[in-house]
mmCIF file of the N, C-alpha and C atoms, coordinates in Angstrom:
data_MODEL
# 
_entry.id   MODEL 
# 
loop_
_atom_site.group_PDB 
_atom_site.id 
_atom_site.type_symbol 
_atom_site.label_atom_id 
_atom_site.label_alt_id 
_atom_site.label_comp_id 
_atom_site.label_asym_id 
_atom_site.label_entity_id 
_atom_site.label_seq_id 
_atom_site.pdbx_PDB_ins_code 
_atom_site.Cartn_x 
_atom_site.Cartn_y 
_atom_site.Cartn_z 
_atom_site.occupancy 
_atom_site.B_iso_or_equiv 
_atom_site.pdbx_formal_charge 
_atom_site.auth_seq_id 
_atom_site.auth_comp_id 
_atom_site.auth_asym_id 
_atom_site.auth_atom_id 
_atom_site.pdbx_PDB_model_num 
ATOM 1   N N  . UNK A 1 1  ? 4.405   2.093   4.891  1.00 0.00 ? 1  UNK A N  1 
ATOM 2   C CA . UNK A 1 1  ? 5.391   1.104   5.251  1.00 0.00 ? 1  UNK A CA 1 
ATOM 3   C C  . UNK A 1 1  ? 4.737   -0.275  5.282  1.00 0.00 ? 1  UNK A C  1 
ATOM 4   N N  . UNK A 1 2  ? 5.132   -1.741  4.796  1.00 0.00 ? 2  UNK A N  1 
ATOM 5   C CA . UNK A 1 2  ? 4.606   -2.573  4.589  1.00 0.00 ? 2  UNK A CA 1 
ATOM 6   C C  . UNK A 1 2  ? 5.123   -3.634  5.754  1.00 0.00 ? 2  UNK A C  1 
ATOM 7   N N  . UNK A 1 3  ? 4.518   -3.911  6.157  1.00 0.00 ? 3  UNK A N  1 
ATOM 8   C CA . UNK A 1 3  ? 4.610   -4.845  7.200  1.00 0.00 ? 3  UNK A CA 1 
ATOM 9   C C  . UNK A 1 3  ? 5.665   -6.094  7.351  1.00 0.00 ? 3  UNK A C  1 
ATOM 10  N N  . UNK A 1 4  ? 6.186   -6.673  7.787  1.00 0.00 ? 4  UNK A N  1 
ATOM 11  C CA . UNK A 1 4  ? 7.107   -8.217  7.471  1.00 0.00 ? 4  UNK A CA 1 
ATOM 12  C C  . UNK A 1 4  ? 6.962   -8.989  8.579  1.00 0.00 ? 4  UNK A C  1 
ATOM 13  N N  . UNK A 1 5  ? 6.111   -8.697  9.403  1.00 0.00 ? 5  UNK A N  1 
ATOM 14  C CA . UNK A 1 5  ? 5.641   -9.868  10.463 1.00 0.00 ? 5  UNK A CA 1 
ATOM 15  C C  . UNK A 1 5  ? 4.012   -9.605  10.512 1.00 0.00 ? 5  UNK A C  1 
ATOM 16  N N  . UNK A 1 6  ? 3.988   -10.817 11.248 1.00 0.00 ? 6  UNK A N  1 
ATOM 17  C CA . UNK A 1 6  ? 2.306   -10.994 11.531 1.00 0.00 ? 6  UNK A CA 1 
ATOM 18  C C  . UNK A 1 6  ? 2.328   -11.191 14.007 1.00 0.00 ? 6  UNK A C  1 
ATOM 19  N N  . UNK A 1 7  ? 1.263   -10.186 14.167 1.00 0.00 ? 7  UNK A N  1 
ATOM 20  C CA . UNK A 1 7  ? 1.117   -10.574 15.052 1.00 0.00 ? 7  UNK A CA 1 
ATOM 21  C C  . UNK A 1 7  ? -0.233  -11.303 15.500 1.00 0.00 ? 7  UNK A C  1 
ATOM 22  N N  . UNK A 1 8  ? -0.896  -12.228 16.596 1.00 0.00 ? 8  UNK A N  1 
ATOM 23  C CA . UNK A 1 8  ? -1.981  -12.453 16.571 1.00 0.00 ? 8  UNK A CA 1 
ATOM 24  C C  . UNK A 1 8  ? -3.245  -11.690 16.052 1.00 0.00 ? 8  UNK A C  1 
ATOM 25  N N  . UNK A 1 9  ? -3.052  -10.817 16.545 1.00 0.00 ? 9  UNK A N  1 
ATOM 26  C CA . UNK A 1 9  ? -4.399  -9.528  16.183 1.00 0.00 ? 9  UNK A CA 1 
ATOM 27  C C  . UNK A 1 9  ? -4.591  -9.262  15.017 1.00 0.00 ? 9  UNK A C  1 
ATOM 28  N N  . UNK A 1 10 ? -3.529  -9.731  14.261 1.00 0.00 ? 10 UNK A N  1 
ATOM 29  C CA . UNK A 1 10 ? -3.700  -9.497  12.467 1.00 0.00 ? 10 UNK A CA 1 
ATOM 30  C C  . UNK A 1 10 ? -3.945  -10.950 11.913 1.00 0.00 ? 10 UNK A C  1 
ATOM 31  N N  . UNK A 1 11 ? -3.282  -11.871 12.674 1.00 0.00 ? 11 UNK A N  1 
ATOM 32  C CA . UNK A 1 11 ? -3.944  -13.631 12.168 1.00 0.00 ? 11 UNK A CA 1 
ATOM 33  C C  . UNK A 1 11 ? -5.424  -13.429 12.296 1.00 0.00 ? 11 UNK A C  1 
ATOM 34  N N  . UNK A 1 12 ? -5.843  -12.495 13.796 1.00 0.00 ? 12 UNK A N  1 
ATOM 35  C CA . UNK A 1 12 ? -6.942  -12.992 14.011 1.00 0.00 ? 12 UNK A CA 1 
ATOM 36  C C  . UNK A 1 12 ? -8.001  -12.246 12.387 1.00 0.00 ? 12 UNK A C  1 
ATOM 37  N N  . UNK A 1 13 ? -7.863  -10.929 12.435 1.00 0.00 ? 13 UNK A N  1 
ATOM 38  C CA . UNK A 1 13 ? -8.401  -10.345 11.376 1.00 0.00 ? 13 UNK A CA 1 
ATOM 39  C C  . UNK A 1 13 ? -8.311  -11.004 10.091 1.00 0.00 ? 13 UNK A C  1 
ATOM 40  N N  . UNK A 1 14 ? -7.585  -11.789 9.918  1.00 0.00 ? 14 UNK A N  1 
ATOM 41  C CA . UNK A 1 14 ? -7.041  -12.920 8.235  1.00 0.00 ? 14 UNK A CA 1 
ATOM 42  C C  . UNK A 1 14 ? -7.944  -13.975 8.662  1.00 0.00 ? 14 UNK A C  1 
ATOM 43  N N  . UNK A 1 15 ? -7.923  -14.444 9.346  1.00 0.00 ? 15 UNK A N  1 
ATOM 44  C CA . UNK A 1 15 ? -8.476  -16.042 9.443  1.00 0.00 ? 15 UNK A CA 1 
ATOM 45  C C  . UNK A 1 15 ? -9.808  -15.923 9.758  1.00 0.00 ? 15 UNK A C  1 
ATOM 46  N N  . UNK A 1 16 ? -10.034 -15.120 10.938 1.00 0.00 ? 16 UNK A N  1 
ATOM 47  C CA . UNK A 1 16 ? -11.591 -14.724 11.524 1.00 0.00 ? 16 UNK A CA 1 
ATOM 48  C C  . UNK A 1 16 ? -11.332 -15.895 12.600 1.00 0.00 ? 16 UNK A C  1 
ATOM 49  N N  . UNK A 1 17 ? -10.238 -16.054 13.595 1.00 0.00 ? 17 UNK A N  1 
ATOM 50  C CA . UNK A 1 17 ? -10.382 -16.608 14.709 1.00 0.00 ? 17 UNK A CA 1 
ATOM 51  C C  . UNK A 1 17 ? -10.213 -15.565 15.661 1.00 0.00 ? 17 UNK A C  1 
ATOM 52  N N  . UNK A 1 18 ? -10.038 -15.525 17.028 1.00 0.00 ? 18 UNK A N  1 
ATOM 53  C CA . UNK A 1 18 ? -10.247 -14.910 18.239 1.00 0.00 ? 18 UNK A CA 1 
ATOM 54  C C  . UNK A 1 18 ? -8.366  -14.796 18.319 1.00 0.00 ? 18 UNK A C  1 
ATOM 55  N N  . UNK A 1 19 ? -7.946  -14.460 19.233 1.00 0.00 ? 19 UNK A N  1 
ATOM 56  C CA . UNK A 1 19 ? -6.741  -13.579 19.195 1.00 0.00 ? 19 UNK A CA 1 
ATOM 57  C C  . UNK A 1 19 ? -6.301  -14.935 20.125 1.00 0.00 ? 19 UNK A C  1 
ATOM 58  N N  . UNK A 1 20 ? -6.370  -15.581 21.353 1.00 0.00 ? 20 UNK A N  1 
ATOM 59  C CA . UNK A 1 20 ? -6.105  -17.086 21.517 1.00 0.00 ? 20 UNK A CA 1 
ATOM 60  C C  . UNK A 1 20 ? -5.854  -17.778 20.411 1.00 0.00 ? 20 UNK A C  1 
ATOM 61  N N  . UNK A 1 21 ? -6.468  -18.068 19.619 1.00 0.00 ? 21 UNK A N  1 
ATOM 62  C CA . UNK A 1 21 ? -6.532  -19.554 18.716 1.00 0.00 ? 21 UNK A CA 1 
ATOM 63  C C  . UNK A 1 21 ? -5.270  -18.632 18.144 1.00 0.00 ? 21 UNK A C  1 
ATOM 64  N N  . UNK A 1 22 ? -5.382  -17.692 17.713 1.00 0.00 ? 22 UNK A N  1 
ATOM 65  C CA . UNK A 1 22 ? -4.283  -16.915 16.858 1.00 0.00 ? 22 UNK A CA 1 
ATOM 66  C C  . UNK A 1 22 ? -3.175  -16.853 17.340 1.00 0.00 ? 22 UNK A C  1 
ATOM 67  N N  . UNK A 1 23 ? -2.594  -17.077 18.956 1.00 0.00 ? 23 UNK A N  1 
ATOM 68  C CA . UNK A 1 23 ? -1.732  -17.273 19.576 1.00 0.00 ? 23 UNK A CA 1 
ATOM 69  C C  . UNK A 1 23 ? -0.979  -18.633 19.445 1.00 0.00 ? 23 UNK A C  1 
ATOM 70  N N  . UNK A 1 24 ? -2.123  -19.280 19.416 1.00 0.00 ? 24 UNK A N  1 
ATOM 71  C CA . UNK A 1 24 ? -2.124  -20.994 19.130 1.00 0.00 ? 24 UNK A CA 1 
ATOM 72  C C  . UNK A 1 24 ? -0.941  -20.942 17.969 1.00 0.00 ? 24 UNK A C  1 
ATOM 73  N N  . UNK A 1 25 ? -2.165  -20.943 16.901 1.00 0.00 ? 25 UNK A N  1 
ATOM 74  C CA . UNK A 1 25 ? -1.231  -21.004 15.639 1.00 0.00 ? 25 UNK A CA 1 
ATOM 75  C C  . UNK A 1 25 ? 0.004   -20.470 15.560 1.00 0.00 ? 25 UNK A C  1 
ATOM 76  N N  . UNK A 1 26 ? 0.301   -19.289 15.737 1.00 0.00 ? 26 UNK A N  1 
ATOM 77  C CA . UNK A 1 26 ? 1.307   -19.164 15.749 1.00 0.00 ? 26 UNK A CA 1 
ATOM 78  C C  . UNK A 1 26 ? 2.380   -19.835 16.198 1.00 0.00 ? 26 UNK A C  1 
ATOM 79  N N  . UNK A 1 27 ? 2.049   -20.207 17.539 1.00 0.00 ? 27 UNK A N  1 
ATOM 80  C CA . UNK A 1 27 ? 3.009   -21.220 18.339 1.00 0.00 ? 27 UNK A CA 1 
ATOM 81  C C  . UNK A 1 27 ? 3.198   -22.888 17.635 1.00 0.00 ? 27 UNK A C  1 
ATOM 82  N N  . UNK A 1 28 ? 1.907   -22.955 17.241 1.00 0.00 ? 28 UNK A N  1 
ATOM 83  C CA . UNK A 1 28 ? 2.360   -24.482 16.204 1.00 0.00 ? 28 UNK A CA 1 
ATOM 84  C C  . UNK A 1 28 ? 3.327   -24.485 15.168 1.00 0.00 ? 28 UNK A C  1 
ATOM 85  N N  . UNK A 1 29 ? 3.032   -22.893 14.004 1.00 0.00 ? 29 UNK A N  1 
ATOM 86  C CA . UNK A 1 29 ? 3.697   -23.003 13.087 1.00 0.00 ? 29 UNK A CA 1 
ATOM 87  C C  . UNK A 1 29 ? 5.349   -22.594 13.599 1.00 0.00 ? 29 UNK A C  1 
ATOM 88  N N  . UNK A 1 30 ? 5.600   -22.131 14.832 1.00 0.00 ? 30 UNK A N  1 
ATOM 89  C CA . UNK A 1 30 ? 7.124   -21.923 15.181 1.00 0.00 ? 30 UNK A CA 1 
ATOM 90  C C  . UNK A 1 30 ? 7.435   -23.247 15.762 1.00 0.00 ? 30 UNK A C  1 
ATOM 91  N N  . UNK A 1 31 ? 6.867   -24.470 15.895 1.00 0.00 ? 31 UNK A N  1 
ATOM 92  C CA . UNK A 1 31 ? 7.020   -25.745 16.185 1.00 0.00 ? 31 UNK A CA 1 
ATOM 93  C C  . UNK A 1 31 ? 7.248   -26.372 14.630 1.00 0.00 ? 31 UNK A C  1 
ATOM 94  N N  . UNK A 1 32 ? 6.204   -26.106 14.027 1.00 0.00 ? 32 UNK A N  1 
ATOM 95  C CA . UNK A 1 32 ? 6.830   -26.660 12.561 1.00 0.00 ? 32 UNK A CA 1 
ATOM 96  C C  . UNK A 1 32 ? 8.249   -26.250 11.817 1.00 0.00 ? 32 UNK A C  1 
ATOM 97  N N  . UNK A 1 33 ? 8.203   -25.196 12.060 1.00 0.00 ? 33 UNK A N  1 
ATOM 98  C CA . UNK A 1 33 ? 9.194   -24.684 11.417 1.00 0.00 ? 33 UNK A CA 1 
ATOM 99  C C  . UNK A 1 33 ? 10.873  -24.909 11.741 1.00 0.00 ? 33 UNK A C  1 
ATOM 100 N N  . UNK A 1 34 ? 10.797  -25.179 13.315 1.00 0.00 ? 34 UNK A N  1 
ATOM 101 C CA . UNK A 1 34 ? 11.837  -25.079 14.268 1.00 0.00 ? 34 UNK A CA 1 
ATOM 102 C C  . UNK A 1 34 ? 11.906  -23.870 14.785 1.00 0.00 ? 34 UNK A C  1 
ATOM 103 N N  . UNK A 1 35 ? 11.313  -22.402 14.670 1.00 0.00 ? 35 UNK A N  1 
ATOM 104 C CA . UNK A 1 35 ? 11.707  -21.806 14.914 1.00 0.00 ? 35 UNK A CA 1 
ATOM 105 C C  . UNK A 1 35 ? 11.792  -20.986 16.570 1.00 0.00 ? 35 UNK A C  1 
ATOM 106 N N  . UNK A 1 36 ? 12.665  -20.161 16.862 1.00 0.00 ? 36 UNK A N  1 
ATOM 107 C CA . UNK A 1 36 ? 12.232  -19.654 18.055 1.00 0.00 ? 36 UNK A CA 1 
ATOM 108 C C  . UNK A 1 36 ? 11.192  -19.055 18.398 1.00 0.00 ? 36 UNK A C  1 
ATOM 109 N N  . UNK A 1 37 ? 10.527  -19.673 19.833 1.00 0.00 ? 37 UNK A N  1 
ATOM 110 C CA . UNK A 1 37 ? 9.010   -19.101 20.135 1.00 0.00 ? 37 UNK A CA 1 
ATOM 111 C C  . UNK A 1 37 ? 8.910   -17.823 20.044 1.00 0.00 ? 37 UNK A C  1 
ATOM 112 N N  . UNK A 1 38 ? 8.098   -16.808 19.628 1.00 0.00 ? 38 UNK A N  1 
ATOM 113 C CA . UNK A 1 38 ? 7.850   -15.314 19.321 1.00 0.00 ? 38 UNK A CA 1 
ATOM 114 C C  . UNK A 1 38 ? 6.435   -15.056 19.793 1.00 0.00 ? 38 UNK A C  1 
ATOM 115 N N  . UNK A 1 39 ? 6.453   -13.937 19.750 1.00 0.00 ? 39 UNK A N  1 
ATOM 116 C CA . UNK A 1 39 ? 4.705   -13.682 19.604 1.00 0.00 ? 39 UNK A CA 1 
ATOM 117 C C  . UNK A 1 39 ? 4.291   -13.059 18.350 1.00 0.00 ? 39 UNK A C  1 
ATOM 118 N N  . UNK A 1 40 ? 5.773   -12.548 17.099 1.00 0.00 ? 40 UNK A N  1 
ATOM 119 C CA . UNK A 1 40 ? 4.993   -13.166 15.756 1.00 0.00 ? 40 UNK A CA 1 
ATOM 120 C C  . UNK A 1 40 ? 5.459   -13.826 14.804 1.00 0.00 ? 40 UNK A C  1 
ATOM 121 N N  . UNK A 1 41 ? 4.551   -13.626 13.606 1.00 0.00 ? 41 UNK A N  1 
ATOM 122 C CA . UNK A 1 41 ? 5.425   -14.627 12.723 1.00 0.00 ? 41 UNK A CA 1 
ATOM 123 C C  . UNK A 1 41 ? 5.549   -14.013 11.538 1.00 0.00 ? 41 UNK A C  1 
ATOM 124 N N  . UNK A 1 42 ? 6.612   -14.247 10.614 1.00 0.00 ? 42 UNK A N  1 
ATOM 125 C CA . UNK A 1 42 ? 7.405   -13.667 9.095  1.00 0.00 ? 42 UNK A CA 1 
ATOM 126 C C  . UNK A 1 42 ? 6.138   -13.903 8.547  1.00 0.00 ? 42 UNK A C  1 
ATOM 127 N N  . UNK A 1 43 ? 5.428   -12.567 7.862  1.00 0.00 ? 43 UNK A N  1 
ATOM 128 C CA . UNK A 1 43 ? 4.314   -12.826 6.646  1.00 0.00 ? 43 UNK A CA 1 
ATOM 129 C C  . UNK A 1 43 ? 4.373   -14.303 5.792  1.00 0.00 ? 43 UNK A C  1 
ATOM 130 N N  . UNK A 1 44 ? 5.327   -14.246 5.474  1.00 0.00 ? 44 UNK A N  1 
ATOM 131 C CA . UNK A 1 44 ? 6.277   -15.076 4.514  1.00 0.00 ? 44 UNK A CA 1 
ATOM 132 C C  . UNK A 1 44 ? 6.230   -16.602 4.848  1.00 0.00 ? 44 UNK A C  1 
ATOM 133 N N  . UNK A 1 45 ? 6.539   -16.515 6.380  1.00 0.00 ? 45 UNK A N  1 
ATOM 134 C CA . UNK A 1 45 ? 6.158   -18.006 6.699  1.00 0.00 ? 45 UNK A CA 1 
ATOM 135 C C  . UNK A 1 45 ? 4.878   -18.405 6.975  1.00 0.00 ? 45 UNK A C  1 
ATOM 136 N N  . UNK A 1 46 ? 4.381   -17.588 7.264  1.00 0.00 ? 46 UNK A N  1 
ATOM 137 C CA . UNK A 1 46 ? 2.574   -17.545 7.393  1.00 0.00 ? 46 UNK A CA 1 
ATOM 138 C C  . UNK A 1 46 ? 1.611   -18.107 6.384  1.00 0.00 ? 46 UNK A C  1 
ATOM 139 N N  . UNK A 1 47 ? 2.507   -17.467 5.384  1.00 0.00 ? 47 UNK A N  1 
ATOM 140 C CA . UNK A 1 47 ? 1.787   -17.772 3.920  1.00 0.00 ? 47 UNK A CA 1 
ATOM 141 C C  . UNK A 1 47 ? 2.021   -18.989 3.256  1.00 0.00 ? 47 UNK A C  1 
ATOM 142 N N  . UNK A 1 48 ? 3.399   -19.402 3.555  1.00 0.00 ? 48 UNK A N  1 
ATOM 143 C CA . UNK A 1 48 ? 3.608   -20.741 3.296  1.00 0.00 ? 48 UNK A CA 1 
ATOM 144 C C  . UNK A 1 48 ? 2.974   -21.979 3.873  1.00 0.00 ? 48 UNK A C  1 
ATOM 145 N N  . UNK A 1 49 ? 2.456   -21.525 4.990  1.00 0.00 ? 49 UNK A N  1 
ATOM 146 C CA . UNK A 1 49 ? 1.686   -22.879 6.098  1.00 0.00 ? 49 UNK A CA 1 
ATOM 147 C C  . UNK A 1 49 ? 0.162   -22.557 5.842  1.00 0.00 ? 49 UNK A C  1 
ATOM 148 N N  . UNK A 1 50 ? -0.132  -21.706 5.765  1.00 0.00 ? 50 UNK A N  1 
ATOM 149 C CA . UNK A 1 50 ? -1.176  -21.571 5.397  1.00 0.00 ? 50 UNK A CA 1 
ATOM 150 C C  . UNK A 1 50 ? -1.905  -21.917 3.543  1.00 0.00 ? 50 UNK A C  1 
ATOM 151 N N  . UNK A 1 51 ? -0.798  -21.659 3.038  1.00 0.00 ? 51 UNK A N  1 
ATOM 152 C CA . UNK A 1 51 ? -1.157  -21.228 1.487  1.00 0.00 ? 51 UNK A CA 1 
ATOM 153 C C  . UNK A 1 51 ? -1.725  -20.520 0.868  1.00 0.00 ? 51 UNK A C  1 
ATOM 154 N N  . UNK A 1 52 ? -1.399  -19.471 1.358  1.00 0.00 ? 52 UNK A N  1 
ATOM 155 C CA . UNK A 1 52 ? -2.294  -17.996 0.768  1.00 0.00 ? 52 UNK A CA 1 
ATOM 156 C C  . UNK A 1 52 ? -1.081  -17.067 0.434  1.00 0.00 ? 52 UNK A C  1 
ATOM 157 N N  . UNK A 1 53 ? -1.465  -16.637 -0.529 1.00 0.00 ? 53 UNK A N  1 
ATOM 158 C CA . UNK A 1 53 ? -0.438  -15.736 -1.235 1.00 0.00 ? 53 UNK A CA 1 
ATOM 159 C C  . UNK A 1 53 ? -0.094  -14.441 -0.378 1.00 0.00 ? 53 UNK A C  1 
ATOM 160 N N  . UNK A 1 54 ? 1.239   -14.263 -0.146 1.00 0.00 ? 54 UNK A N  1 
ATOM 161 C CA . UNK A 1 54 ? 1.662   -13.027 0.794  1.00 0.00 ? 54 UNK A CA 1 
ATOM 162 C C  . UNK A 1 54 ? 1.315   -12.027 0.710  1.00 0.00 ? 54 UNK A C  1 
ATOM 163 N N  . UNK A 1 55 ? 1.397   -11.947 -0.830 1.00 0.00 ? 55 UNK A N  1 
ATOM 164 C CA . UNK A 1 55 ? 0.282   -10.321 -1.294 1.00 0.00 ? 55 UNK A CA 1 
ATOM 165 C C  . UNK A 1 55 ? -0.511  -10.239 -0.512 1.00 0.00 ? 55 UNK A C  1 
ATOM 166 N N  . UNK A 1 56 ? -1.523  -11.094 -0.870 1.00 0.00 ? 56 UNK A N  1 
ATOM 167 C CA . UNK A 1 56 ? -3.005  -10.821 -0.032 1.00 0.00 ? 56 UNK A CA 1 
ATOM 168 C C  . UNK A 1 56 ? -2.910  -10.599 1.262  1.00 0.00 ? 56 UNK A C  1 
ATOM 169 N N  . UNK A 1 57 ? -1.962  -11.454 2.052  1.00 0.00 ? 57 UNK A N  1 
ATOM 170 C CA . UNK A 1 57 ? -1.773  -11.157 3.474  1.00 0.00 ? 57 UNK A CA 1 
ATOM 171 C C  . UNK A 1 57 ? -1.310  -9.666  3.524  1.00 0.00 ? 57 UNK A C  1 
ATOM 172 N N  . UNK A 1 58 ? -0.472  -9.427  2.672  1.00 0.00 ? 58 UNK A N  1 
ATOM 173 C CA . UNK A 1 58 ? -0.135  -8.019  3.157  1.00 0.00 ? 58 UNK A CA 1 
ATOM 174 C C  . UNK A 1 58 ? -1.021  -7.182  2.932  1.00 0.00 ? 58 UNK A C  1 
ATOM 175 N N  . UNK A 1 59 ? -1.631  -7.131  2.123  1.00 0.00 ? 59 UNK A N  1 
ATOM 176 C CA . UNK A 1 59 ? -2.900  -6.214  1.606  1.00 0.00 ? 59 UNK A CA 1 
ATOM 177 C C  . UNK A 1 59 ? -3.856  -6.137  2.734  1.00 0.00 ? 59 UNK A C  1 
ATOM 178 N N  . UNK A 1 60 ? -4.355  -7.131  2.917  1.00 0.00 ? 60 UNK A N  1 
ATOM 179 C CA . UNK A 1 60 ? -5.316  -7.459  4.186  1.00 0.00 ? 60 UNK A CA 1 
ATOM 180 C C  . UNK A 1 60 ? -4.985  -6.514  5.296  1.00 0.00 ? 60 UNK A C  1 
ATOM 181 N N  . UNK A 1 61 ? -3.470  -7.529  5.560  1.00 0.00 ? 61 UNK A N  1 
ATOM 182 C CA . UNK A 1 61 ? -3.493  -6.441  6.937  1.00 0.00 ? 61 UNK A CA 1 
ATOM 183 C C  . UNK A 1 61 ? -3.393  -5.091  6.970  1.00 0.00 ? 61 UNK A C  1 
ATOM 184 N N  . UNK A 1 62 ? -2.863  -4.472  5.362  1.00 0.00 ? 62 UNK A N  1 
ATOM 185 C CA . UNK A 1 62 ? -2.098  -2.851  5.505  1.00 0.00 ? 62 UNK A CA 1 
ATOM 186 C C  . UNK A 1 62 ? -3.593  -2.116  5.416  1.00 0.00 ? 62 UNK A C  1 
ATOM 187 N N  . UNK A 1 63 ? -4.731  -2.706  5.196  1.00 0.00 ? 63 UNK A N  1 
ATOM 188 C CA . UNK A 1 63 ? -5.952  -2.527  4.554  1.00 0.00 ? 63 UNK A CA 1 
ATOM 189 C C  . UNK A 1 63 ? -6.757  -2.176  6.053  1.00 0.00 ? 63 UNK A C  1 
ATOM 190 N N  . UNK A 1 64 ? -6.433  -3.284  6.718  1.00 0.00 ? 64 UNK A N  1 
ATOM 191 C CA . UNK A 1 64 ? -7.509  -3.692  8.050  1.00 0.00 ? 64 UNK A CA 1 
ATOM 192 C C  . UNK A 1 64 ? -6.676  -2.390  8.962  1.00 0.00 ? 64 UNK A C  1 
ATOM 193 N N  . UNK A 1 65 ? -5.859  -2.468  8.729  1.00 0.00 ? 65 UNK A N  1 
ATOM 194 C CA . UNK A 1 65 ? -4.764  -1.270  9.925  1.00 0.00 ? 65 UNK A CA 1 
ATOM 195 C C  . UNK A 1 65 ? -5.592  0.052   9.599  1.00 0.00 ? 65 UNK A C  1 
ATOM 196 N N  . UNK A 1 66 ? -5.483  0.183   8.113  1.00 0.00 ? 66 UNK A N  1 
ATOM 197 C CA . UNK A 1 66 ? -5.901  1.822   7.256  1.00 0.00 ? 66 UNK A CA 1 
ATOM 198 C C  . UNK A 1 66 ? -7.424  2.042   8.035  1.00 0.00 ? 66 UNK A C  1 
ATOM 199 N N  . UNK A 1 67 ? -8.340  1.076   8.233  1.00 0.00 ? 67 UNK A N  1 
ATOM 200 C CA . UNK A 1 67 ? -9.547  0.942   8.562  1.00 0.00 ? 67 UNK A CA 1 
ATOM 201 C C  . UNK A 1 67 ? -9.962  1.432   9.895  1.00 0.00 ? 67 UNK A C  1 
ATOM 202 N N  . UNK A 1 68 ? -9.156  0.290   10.932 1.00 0.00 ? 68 UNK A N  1 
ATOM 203 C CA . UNK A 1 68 ? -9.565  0.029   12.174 1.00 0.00 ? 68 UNK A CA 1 
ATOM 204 C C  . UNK A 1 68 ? -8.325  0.427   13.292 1.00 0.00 ? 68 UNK A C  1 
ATOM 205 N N  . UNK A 1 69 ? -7.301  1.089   13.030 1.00 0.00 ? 69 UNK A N  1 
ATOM 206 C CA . UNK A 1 69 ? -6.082  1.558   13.250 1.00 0.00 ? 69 UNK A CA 1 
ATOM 207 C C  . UNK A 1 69 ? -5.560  0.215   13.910 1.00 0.00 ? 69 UNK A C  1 
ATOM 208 N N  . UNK A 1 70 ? -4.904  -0.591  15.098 1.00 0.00 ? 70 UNK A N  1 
ATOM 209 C CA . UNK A 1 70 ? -4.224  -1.270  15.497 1.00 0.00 ? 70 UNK A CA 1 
ATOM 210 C C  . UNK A 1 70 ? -5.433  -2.324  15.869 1.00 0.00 ? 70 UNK A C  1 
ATOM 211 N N  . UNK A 1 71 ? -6.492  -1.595  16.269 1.00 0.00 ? 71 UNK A N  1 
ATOM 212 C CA . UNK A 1 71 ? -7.610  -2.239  17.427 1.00 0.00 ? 71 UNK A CA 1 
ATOM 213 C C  . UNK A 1 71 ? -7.623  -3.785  16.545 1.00 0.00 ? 71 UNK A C  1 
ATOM 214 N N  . UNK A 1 72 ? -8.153  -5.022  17.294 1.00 0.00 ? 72 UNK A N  1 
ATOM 215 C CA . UNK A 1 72 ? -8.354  -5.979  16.441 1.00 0.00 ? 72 UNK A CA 1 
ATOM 216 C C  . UNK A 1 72 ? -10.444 -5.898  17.180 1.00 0.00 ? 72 UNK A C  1 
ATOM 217 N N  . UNK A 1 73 ? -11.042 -5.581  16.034 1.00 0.00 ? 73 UNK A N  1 
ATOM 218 C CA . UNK A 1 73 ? -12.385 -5.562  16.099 1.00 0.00 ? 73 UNK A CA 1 
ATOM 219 C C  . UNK A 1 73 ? -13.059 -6.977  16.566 1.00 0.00 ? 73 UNK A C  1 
ATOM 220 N N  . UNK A 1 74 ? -12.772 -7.860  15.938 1.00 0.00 ? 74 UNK A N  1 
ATOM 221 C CA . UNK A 1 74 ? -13.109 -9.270  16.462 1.00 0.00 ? 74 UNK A CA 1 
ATOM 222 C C  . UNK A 1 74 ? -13.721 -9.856  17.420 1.00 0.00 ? 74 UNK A C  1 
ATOM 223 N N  . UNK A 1 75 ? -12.386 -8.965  18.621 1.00 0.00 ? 75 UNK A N  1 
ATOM 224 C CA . UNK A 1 75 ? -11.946 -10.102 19.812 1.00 0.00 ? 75 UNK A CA 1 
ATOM 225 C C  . UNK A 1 75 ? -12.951 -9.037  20.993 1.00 0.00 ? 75 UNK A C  1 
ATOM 226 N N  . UNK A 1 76 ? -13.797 -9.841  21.323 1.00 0.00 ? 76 UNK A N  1 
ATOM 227 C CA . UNK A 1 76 ? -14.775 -9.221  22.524 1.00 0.00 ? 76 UNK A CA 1 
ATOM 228 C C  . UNK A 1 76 ? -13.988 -8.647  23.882 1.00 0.00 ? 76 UNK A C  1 
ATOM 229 N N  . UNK A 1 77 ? -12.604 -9.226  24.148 1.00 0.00 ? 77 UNK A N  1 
ATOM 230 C CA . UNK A 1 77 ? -12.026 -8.819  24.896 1.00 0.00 ? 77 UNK A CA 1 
ATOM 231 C C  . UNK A 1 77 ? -11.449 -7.729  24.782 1.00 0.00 ? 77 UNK A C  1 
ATOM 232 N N  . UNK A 1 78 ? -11.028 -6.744  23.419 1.00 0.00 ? 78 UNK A N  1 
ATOM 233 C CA . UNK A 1 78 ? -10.527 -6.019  23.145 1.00 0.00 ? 78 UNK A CA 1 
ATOM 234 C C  . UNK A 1 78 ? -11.615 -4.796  24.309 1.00 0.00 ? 78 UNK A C  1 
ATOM 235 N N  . UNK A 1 79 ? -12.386 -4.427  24.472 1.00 0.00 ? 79 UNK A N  1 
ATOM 236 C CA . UNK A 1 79 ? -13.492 -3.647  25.440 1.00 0.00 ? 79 UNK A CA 1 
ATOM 237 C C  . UNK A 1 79 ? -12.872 -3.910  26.607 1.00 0.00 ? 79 UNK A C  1 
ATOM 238 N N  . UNK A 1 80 ? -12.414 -4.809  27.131 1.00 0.00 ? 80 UNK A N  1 
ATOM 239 C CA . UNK A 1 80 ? -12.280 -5.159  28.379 1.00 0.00 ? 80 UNK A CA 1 
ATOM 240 C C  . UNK A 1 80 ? -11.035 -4.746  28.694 1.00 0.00 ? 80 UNK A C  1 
ATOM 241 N N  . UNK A 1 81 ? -9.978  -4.023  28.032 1.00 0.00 ? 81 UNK A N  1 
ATOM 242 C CA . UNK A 1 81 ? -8.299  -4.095  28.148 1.00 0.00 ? 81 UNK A CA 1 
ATOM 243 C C  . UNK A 1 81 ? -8.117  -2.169  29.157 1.00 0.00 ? 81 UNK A C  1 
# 
């Protein structure tokens, strides 16, 4: 099944920021956009603010999921939950 949103934990795995900053962004680009605050965001619009082709986003994440199941490896806090 292919994904159609992005949540932080998968920005964070795309970008290589921490799951905060990834919260961030998100919240800027639902300021750009107009849209209502969420905690995620449409692949689709992701890709557009960013400029990276959706493919790849989707690949990435369906890739990083197949790998590391939900966990986001990254974030040092993930140990601490």
């Amino acid at each position: 099944m292919q994904k159609l949103v992005l949540y932080a934990k998968d920005i964070s795995s795309i970008m290589g920021i921490c799951e905060k900053s990834s919260q961030k962004l998100i919240k800027k680009i639902n300021q750009e956009y107009d849209l209502v605050e969420n905690r995620f965001i449409a692949i689709s619009i992701f890709a557009k603010y960013t400029n990276i082709d959706a493919e790849i986003i989707r690949n990435t994440v369906n890739q990083s999921n197949r790998e590391y199941g939900n966990l986001c490896i990254r974030c040092p806090h993930q140990s601490q939950k």
